[in-house]
N, C-alpha and C positions, 0 to 999 in steps of 0.2 A: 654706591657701595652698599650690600647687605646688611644687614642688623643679625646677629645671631643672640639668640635668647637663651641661657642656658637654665636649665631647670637646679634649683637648687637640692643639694644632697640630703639636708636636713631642713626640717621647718621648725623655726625658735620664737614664731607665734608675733603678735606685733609688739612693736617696741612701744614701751611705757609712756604716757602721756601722747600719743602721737596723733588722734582720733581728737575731735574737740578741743582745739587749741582755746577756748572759751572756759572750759574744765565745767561744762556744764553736765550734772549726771543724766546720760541715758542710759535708760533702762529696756528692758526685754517688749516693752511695750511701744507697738505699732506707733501708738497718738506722739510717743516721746521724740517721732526721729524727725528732721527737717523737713521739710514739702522739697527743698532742691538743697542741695550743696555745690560749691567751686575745688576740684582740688588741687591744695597749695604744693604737693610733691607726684610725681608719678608713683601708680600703684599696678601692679600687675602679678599674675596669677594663673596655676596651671590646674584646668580643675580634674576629678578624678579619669576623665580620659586622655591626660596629658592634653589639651588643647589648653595652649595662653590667649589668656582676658588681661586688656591692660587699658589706663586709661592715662591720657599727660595731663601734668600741671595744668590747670587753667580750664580743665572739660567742666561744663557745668554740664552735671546729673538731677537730672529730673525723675527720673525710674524709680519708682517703692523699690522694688526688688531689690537695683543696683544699688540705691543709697543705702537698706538693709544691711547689702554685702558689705560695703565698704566704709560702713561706719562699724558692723563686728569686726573685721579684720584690721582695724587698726590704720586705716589711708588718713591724710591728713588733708583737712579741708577747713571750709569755712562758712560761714553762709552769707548767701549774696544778700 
């Protein structure tokens, strides 16, 4: 059976405390973010060419990049 993904109508940004469930502060700086995180919820994401990024509970992220994104937009993780 298919999965359909639907793109939401509004974006209301990430919900409060949802990123570092440690409530440790990161900041804008690169040294501040994890070498890998686990995440504890699926996150996923349409980016400006409508193409969805998505990733399930349980993916460990090793990627600068990736962990960047997904620790600004609020995904919830943990670190291994």
């Amino acid at each position: 059976m298919a999965r359909t993904i639907k793109k939401p109508t509004t974006t209301t940004g990430a919900t409060e405390g949802a990123a570092n469930p440690q409530n440790e502060p990161i900041g804008g700086d690169a040294s501040a973010l994890p070498d890998a995180l686990v995440l504890i919820a699926p996150y996923a994401y349409f980016d400006e060419d409508d193409v969805a990024h998505g990733w399930a509970a349980g993916d460990h992220v090793t990627d600068a990049t990736e962990i960047a994104l997904l620790v600004k937009a609020g995904a919830r993780f943990k670190t291994p």
